[in-house]
DSSP file (Angstrom, degrees, kcal/mol; ACC not computed):
  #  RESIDUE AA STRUCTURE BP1 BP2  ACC     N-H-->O    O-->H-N    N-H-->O    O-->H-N    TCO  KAPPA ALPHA  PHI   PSI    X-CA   Y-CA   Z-CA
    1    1 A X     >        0   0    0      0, 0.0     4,-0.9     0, 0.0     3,-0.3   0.000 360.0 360.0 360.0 145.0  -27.5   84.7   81.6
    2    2 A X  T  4  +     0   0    0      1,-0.2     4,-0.4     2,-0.2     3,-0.1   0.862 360.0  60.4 -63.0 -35.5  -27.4   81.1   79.7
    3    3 A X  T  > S+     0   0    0      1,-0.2     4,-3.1     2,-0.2    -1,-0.2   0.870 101.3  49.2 -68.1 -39.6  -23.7   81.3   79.6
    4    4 A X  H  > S+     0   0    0     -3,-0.3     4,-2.4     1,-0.3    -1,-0.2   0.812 116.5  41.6 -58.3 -38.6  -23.2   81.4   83.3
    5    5 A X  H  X S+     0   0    0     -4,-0.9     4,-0.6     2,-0.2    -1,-0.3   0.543 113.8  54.7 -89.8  -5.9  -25.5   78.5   83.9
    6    6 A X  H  > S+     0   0    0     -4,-0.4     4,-1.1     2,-0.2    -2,-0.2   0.931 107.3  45.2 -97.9 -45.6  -24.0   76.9   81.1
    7    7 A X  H  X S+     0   0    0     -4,-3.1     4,-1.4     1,-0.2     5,-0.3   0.931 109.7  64.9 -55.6 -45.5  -19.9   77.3   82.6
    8    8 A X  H  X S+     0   0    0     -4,-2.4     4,-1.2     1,-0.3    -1,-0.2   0.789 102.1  41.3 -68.7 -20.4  -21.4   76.0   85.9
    9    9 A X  H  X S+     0   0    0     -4,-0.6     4,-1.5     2,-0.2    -1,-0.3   0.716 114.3  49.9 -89.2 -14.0  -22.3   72.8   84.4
   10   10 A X  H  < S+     0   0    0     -4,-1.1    -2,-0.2    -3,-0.3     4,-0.2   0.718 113.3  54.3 -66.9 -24.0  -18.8   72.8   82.6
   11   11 A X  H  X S+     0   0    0     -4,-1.4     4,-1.8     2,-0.1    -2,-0.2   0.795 111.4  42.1 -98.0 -51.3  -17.7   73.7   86.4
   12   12 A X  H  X S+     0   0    0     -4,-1.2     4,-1.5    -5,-0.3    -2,-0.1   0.890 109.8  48.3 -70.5 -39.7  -19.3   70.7   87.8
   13   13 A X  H  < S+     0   0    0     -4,-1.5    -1,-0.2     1,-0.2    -2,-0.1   0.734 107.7  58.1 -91.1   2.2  -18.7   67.8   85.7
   14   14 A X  H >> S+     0   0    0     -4,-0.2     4,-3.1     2,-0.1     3,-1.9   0.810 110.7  42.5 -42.6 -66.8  -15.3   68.8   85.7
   15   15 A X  H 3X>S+     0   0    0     -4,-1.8     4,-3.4     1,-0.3     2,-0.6   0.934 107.5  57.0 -50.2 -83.9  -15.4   68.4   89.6
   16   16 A X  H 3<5S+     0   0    0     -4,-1.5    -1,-0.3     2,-0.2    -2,-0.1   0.407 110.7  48.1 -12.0 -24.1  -17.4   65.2   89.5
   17   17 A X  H <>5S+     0   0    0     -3,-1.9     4,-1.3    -2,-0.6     3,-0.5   0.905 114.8  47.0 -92.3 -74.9  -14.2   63.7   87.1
   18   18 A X  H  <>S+     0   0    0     -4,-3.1     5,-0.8     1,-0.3    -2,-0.2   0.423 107.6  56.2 -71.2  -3.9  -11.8   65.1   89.5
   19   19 A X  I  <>S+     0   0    0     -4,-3.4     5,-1.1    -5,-0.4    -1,-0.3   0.749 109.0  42.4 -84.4 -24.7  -13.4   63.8   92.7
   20   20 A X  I  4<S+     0   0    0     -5,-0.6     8,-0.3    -3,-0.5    -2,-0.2   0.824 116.0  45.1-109.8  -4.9  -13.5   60.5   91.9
   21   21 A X  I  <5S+     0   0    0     -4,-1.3    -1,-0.2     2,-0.1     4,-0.2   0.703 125.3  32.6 -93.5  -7.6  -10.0   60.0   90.3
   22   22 A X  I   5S+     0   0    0     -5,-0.3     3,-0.4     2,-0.1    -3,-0.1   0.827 136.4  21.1 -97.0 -36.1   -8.2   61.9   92.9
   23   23 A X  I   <S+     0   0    0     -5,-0.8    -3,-0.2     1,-0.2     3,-0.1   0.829 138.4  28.2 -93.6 -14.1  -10.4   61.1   96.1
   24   24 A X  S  ><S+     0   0    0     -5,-1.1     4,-2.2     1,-0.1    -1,-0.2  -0.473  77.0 136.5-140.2  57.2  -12.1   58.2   95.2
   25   25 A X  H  > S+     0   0    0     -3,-0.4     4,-0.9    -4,-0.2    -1,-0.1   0.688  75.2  50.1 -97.8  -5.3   -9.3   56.6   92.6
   26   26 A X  H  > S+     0   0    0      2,-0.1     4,-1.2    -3,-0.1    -1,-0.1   0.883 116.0  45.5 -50.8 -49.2   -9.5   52.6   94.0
   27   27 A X  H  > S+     0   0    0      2,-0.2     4,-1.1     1,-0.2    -2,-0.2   0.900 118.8  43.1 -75.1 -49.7  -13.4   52.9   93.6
   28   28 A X  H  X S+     0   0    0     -4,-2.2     4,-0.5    -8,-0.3    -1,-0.2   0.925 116.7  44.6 -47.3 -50.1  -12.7   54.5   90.2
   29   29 A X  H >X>S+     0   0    0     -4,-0.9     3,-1.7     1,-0.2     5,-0.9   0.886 113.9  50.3 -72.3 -44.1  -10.0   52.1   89.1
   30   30 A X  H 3<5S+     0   0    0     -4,-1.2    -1,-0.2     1,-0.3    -2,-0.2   0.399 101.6  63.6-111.1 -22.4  -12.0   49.2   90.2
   31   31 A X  H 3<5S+     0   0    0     -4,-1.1    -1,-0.3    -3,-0.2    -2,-0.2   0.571 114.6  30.3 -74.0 -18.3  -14.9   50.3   88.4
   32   32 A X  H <<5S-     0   0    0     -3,-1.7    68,-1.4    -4,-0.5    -2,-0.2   0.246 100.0-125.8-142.0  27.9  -13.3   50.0   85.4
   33   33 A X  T  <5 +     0   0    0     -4,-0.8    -3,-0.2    66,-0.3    -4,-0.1   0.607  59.6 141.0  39.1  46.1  -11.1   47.4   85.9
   34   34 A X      < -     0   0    0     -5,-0.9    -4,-0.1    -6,-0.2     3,-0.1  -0.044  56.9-121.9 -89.2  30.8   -8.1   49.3   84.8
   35   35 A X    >   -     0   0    0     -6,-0.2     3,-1.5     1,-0.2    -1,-0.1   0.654  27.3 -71.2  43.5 160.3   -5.7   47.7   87.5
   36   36 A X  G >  S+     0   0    0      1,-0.3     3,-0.7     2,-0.1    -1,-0.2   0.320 117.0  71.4 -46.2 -37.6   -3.6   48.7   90.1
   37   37 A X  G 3  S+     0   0    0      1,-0.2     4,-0.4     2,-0.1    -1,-0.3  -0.134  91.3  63.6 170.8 -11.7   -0.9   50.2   87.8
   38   38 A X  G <>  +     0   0    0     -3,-1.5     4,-0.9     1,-0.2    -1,-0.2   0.381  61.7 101.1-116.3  14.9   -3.1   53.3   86.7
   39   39 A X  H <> S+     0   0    0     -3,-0.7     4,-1.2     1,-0.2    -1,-0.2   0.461  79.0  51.8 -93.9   2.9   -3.7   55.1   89.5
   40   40 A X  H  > S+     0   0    0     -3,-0.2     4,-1.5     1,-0.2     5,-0.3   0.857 116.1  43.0 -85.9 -37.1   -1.1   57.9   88.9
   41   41 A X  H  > S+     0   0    0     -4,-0.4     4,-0.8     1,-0.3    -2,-0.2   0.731 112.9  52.1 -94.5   7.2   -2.4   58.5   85.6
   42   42 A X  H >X S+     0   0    0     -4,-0.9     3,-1.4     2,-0.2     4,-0.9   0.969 116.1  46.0 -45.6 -74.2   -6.3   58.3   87.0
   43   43 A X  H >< S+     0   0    0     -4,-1.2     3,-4.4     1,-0.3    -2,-0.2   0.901 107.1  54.5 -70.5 -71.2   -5.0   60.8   89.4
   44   44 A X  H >X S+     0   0    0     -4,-1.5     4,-1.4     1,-0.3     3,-1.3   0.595 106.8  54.3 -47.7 -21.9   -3.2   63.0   86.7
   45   45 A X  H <X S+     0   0    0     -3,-1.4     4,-0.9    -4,-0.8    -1,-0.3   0.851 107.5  52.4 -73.4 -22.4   -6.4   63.3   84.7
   46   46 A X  H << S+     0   0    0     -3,-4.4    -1,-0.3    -4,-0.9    -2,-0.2  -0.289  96.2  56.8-106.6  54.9   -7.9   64.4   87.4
   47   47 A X  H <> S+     0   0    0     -3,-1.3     4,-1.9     3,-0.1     5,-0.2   0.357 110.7  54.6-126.1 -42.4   -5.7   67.1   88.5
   48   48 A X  H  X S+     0   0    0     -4,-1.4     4,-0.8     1,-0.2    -2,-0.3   0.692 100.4  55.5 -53.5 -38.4   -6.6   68.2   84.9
   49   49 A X  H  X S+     0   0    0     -4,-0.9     4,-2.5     2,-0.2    -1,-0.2   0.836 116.8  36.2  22.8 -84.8  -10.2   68.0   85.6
   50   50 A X  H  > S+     0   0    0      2,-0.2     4,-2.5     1,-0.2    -2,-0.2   0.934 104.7  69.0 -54.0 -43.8   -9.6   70.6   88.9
   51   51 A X  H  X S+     0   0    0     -4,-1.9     4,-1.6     1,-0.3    -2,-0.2   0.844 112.3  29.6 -61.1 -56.5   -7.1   72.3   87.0
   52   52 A X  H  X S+     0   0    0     -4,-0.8     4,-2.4    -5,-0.2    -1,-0.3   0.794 116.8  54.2 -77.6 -25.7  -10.4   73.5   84.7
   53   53 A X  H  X S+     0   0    0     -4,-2.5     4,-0.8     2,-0.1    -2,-0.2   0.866 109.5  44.6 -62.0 -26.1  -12.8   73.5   87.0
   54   54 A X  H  X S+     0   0    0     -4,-2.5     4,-2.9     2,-0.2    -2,-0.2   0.940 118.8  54.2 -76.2 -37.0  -10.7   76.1   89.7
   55   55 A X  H  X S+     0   0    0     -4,-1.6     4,-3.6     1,-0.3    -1,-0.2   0.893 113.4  34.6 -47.4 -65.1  -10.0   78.1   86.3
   56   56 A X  H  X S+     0   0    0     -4,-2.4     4,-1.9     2,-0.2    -1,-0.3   0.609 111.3  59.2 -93.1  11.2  -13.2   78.5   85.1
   57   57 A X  H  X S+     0   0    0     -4,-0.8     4,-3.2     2,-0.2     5,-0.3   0.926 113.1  48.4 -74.2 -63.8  -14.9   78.9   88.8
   58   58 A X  H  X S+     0   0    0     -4,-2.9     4,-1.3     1,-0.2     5,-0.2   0.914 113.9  40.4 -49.4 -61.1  -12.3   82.0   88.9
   59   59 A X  H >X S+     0   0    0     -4,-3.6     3,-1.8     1,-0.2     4,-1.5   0.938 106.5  67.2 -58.4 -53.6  -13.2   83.5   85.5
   60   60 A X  H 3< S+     0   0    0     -4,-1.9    -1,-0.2     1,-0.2    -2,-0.2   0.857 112.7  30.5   8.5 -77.6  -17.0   82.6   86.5
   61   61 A X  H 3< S+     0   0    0     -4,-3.2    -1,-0.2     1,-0.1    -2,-0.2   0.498 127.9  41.5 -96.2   9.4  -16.8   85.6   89.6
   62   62 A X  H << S-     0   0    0     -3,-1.8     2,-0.3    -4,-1.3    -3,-0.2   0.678 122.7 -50.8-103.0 -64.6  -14.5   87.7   88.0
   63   63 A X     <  -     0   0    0     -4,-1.5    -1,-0.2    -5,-0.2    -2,-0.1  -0.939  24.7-165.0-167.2 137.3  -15.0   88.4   84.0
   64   64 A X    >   +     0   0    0     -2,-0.3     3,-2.6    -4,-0.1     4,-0.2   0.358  57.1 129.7 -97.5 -17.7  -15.4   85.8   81.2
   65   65 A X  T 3  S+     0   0    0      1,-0.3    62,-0.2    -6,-0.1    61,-0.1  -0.096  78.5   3.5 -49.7 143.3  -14.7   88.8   79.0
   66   66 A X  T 3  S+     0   0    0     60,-0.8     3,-0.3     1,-0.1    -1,-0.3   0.743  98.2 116.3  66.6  15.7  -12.2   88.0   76.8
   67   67 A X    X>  +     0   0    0     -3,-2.6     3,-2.2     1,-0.2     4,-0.9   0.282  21.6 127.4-123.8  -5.4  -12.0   84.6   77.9
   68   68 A X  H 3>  +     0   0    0     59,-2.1     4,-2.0     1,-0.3     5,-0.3   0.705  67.5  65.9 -38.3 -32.7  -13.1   82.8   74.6
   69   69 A X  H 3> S+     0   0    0     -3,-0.3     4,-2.1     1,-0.3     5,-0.3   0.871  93.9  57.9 -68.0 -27.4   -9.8   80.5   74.7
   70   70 A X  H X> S+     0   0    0     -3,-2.2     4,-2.1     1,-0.2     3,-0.7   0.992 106.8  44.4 -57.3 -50.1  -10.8   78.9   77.6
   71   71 A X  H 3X S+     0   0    0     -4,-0.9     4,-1.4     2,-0.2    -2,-0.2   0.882 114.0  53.1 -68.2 -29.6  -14.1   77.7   76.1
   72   72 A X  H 3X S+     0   0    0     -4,-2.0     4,-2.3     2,-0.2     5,-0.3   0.874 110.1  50.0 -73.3 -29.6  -12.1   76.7   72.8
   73   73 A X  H <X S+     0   0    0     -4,-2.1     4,-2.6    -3,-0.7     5,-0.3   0.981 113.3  37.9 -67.1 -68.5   -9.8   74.8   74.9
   74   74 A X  H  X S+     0   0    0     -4,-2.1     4,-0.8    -5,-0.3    -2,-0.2   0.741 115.7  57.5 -77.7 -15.2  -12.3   72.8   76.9
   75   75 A X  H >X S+     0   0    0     -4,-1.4     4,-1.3    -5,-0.4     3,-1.1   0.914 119.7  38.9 -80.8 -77.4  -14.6   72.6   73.0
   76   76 A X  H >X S+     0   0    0     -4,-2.3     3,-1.4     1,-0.3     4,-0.9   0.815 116.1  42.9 -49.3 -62.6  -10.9   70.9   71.9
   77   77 A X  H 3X S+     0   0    0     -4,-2.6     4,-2.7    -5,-0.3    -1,-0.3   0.838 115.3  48.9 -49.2 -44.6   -9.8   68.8   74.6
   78   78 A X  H <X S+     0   0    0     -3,-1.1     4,-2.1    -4,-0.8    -1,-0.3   0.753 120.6  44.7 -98.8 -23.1  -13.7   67.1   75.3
   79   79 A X  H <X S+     0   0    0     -3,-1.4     4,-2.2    -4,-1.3     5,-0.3   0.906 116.4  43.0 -78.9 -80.9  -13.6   66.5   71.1
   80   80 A X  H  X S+     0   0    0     -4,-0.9     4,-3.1     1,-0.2     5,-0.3   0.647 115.9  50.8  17.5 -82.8  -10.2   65.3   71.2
   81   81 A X  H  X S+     0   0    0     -4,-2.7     4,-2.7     2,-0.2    -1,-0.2   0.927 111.9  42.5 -32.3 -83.6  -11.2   63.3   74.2
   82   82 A X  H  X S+     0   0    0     -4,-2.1     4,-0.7     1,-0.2     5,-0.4   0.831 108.2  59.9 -50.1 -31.7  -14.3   61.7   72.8
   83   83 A X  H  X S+     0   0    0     -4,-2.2     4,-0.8    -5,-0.3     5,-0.3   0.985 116.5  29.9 -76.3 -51.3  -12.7   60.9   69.6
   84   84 A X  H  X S+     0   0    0     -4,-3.1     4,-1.5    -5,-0.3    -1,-0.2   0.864 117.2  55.9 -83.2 -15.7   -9.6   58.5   71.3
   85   85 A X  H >X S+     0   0    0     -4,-2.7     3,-2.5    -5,-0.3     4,-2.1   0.921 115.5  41.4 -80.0 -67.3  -11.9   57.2   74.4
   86   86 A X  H >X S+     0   0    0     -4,-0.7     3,-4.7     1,-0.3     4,-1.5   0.803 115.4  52.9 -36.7 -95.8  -14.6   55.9   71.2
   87   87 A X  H 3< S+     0   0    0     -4,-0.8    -1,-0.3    -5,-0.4    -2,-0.2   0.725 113.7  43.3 -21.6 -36.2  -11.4   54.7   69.3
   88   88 A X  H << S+     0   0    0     -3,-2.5     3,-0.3    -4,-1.5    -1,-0.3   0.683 103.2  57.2 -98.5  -0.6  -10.4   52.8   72.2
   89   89 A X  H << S+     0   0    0     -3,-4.7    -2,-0.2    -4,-2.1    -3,-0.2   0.818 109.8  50.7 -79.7 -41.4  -13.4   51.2   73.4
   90   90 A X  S  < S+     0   0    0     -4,-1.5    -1,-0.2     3,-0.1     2,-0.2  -0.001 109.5  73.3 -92.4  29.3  -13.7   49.6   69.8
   91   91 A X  S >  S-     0   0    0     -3,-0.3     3,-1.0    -5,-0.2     5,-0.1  -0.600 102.4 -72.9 -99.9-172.0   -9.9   48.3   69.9
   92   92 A X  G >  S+     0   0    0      1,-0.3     3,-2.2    -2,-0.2     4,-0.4   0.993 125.2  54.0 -42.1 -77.2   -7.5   46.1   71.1
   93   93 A X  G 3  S+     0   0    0      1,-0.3    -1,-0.3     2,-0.2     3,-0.2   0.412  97.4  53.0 -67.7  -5.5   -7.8   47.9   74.2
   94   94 A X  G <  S+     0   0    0     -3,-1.0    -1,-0.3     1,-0.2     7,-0.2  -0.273 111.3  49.5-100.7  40.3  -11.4   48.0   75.3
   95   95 A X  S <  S+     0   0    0     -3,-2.2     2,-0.4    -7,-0.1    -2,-0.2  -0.016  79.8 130.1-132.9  21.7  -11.6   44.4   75.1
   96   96 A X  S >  S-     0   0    0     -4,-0.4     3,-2.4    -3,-0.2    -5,-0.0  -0.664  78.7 -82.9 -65.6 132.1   -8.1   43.5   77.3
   97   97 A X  T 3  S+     0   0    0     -2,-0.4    -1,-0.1     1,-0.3     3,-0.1   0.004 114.6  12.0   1.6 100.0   -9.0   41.0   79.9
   98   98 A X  T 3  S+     0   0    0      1,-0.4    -1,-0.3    -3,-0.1   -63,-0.1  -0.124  92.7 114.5 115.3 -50.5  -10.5   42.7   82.9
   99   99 A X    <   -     0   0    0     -3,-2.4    -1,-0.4   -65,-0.1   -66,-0.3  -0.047  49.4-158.2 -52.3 166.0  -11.1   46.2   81.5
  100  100 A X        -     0   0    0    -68,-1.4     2,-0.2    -3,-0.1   -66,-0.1  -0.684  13.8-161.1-160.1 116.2  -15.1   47.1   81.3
  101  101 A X        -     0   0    0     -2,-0.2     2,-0.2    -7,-0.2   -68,-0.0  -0.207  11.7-175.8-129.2 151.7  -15.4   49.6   78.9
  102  102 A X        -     0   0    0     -2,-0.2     3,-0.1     0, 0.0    -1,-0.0  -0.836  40.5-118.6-140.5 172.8  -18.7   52.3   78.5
  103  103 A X  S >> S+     0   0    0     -2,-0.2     3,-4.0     1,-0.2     4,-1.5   0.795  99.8  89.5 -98.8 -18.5  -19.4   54.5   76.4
  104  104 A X  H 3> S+     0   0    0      1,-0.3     4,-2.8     2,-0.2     5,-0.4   0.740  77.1  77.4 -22.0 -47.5  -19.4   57.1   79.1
  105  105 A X  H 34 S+     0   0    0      1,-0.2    -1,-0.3     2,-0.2   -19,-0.1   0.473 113.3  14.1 -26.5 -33.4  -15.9   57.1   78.1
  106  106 A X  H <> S+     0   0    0     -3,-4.0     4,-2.5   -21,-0.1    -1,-0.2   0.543 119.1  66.6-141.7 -43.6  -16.9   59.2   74.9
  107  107 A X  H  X S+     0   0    0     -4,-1.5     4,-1.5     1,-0.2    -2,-0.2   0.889 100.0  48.0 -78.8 -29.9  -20.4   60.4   75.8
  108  108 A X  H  X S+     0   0    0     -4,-2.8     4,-2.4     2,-0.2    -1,-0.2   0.747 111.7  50.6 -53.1 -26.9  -19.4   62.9   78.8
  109  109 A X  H  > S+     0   0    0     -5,-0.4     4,-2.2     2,-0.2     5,-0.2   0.875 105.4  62.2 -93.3 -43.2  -16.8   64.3   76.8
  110  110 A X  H  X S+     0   0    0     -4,-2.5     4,-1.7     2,-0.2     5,-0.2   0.977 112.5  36.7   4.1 -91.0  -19.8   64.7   74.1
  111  111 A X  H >X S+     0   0    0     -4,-1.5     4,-1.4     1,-0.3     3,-0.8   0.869 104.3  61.6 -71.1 -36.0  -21.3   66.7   76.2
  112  112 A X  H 3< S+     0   0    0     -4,-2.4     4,-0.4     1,-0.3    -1,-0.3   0.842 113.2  46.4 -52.0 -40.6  -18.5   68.8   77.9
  113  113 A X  H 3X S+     0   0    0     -4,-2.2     4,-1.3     1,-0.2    -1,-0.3   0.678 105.9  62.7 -76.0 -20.5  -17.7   70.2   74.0
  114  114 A X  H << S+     0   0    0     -4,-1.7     4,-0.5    -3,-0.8    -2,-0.2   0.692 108.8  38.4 -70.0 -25.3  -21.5   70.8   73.6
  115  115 A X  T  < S+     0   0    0     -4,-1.4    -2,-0.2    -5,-0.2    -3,-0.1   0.428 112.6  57.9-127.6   6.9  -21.6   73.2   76.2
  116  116 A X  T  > S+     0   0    0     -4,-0.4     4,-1.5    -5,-0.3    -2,-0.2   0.552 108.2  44.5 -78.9 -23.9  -18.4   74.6   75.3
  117  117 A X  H  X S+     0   0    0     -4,-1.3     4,-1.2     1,-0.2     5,-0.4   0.771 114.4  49.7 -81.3 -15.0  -19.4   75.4   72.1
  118  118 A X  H  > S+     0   0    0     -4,-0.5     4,-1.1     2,-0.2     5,-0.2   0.813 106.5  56.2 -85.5  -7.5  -22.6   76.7   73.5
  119  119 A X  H  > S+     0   0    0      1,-0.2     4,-2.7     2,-0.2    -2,-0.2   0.987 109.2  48.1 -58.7 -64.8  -20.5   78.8   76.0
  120  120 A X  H  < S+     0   0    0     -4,-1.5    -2,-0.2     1,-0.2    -1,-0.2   0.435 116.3  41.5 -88.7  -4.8  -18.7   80.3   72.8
  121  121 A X  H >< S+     0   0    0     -4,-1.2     3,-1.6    -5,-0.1    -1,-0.2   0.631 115.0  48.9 -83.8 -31.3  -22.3   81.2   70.7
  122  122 A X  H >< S+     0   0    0     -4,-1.1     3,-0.6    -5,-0.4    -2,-0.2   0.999 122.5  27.8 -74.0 -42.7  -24.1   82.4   73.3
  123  123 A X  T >X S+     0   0    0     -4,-2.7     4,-1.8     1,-0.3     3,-1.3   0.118  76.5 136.7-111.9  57.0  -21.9   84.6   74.7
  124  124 A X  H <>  +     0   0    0     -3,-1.6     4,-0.9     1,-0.3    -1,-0.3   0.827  66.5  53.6 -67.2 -32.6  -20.1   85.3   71.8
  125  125 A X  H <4 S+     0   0    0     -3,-0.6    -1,-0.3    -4,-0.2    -2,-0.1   0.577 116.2  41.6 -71.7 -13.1  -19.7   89.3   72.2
  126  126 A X  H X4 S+     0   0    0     -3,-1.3     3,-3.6     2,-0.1   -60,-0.8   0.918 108.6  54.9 -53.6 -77.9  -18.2   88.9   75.8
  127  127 A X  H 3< S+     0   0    0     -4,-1.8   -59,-2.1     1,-0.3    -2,-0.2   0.308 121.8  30.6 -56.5  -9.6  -16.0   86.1   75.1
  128  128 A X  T 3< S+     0   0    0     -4,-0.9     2,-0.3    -5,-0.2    -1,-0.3   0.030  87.5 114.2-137.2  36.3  -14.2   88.1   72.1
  129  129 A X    <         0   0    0     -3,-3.6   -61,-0.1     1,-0.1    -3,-0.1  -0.804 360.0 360.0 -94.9 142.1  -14.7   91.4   73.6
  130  130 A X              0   0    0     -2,-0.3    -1,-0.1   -63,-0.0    -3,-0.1   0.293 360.0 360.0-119.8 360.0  -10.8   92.7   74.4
């Protein structure tokens, strides 16, 4: 099924977020030259990060049925998301002294809401079966 393959890339770049701010958050920080001073909230995004990945690994082997709010969540948050990381790359605050700013910032979260909203058409008669 598309949907499955589709949550397992939802499941992985999720991970991929939360590995490198919680296990690798110097290399992270240092990559984007947001100083010493950010590594709890580096870390806290990426307990949010696991937080969805463990979620939807679990719904994944049990039942997605019924599950449509998860995908609407992770379709809000990753819009959300792209909309202030873009808004802050073109401010005051993606030009501060030091930072180095991408667009990654905007375009991973892009994609993480493109395949939550393909989560929620493809499998739309699961995901709002009760």
């Amino acid at each position: 099924m598309l949907s499955y393959s589709l949550i397992a890339l939802i499941i992985v770049g999720n991970l991929i977020y939360a590995y490198q701010c919680i296990f690798q958050t110097r290399k992270y920080i240092e990559k984007y030259g947001f100083g010493e001073g950010s590594a709890i909230m580096t870390r806290l995004v990426g307990t949010f990060a696991a937080g969805f990945a463990v979620t939807l690994t679990i719904a994944l082997f049990t039942s997605i049925k019924g599950a449509w709010l998860l995908f609407m969540y992770g379709f809000v948050q990753a819009c959300i998301g792209a909309g202030v990381c873009y808004q802050t790359i073109h401010s005051y605050w993606g030009s501060v002294d030091g930072v180095k700013t991408s667009a990654e910032g905007y375009i991973a979260p892009i994609i993480i809401a493109l395949l939550n909203l393909l989560v929620l058409v493809t499998s739309w008669d699961v995901l709002f079966k009760i």
